[in-house]
C-alpha positions in Angstrom: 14.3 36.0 11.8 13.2 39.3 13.4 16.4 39.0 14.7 18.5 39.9 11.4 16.2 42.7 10.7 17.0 44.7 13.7 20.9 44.2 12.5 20.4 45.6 9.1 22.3 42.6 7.9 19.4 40.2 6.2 19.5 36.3 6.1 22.7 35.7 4.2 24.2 31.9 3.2 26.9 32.5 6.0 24.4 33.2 8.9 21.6 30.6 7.8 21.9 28.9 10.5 22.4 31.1 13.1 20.0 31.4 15.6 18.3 34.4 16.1 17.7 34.0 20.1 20.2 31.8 21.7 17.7 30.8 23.7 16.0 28.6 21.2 19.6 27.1 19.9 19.8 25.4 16.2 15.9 25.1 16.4 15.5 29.1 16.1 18.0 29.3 13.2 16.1 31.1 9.8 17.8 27.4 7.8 16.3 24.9 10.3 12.6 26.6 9.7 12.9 26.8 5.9 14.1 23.0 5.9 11.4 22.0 8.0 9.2 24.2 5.9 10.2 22.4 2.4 10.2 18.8 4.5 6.5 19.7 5.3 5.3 20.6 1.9 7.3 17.6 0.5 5.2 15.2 3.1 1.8 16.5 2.6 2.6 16.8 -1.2 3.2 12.7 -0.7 0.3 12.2 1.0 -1.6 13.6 -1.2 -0.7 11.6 -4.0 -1.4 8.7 -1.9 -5.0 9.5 -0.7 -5.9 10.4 -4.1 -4.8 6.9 -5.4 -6.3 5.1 -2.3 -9.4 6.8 -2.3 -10.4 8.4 -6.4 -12.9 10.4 -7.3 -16.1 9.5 -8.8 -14.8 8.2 -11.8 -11.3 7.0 -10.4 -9.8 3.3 -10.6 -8.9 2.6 -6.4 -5.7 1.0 -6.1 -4.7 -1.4 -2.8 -3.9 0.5 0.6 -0.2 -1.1 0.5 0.2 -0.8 -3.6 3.7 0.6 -3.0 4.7 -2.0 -1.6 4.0 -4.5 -4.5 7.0 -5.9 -6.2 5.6 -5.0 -9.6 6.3 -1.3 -9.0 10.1 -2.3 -8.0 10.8 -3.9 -11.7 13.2 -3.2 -14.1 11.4 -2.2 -16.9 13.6 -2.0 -20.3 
């Protein structure tokens, strides 16, 4: 990114994925890291949600290691 900052031209939409080094290729590209970035938090963000239904706090109901996997989550409620 330090790349773009040198230019004086910023991150626009049109060179998102430009790398900044060609050495590095796509992976270097300003785009790829904030995708990877938002992929991150959206993976620990799941996990989280999982742990904390797996294994409650003190005063928490614990729910089955493999609960979203039960067919009574997948049912058409009306």
């Amino acid at each position: 990114m330090f790349y773009f900052f040198l230019l004086v031209i910023g991150i626009q939409w049109h060179n998102l994925f430009v790398p900044g080094e060609t050495e590095y290729g796509i992976v270097g590209s300003p785009g790829f890291i904030f995708l990877f970035s938002i992929l991150g938090a959206v993976i620990h963000f799941t996990l989280a949600v999982y742990i904390n239904a797996v294994l409650p706090g003190k005063y928490g109901v614990r729910k089955d290691p493999l609960y979203f996997l039960k067919a009574s989550l997948c049912k058409n409620y009306k």
